[in-house]
C-alpha positions as CSV (number, residue, x, y, z in Angstrom):
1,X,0.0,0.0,0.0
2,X,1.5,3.5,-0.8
3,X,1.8,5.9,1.9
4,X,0.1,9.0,2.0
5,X,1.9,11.9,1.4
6,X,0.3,15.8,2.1
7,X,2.1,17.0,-0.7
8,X,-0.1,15.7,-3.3
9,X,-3.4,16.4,-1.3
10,X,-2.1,20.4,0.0
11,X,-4.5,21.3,-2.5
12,X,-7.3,19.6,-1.0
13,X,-8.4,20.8,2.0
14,X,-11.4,22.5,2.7
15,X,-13.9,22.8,5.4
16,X,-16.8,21.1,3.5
17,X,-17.4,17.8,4.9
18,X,-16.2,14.8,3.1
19,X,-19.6,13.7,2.2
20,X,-20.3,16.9,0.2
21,X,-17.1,17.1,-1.0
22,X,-17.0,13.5,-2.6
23,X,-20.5,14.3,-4.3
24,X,-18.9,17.3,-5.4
25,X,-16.0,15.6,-7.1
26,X,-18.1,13.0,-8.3
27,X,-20.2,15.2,-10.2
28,X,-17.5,17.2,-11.8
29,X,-15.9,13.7,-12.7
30,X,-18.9,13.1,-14.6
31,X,-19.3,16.3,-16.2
32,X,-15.6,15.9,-17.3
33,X,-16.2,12.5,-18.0
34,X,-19.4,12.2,-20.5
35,X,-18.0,13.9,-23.7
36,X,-14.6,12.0,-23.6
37,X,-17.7,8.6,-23.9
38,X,-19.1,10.9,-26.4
39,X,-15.9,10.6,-28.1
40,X,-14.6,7.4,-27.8
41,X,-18.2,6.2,-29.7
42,X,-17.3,8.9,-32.6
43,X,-13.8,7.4,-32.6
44,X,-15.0,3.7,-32.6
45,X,-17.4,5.0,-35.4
46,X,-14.8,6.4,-37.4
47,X,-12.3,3.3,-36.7
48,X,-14.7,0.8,-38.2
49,X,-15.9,3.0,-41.3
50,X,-12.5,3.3,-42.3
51,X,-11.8,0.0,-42.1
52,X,-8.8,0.8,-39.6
53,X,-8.4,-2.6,-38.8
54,X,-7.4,-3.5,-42.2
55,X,-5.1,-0.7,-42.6
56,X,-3.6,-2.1,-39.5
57,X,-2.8,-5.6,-41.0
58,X,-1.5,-3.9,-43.9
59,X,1.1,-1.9,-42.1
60,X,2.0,-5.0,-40.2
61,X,2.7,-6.8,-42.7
62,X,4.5,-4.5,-44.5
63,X,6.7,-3.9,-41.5
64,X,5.2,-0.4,-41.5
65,X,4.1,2.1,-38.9
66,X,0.7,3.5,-39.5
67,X,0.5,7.5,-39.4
68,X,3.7,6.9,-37.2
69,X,2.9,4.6,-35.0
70,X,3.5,1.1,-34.9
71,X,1.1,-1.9,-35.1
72,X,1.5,-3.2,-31.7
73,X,0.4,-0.1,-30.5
74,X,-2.9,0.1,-32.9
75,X,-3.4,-3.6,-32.3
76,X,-3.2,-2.5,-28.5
77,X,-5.6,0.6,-28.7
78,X,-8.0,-1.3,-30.3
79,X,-8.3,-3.9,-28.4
80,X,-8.5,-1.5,-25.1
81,X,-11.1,0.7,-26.5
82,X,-13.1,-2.1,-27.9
83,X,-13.1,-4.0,-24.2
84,X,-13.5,-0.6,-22.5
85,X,-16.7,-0.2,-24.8
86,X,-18.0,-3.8,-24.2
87,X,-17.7,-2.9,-20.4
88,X,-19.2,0.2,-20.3
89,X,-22.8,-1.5,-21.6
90,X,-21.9,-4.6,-19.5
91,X,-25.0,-4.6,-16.8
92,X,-23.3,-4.9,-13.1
93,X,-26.0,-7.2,-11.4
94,X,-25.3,-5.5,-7.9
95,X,-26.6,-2.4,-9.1
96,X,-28.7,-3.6,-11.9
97,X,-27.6,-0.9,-14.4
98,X,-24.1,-0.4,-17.2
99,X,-21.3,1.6,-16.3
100,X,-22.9,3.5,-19.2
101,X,-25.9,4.2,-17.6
102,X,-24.7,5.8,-14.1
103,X,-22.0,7.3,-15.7
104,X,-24.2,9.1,-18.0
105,X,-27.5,9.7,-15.7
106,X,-28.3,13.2,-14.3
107,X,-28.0,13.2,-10.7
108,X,-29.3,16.1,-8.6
109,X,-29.3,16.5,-4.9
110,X,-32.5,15.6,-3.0
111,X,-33.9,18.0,-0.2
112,X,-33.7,17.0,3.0
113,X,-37.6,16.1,4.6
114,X,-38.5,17.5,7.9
């Protein structure tokens, strides 16, 4: 386990309490979160209609990079993004819902009833 060190949380501190804070984070987590999602579907889009994965092959077996990079590394980012796209519409039976669909979902706080 690593140790904690106050240096990288300095920045940190403040007197909300942790709850709030957390839900705070959380939501600006998501917010920062969903268009990168948006984007990883437009890339996937784009991979597939231009028949990346061919392009791919080609290079490798020509030895080649593709627009610079090699095919292990294509190979590699389409594998990731293609598994982190499957997971992300995976239902989690404890909570009954995709990592999609909480990620994604509007939350807004609830009042407290007297």
């Amino acid at each position: 386990m690593a140790l904690y060190d106050p240096a990288l949380y300095a920045d940190q501190l403040s007197e909300l309490p942790a709850e709030v804070e957390v839900a705070t984070t959380v939501l600006k987590f998501l917010q920062e979160l969903r268009p990168i999602l948006a984007s990883l579907g437009a890339m996937q889009t784009t991979w597939h209609a231009n028949d990346i994965p061919a392009m791919v092959e080609a290079a490798a077996l020509a030895g080649q990079p593709l627009a610079g990079h090699t095919a292990e590394s294509w190979l590699a980012w389409g594998t990731v993004f293609t598994e982190l796209q499957t997971w992300l519409v995976t239902p989690i039976a404890s909570i009954q819902a995709t990592p999609l669909q909480v990620l994604m979902k509007r939350y807004t706080a609830q009042e407290v009833q007297a």
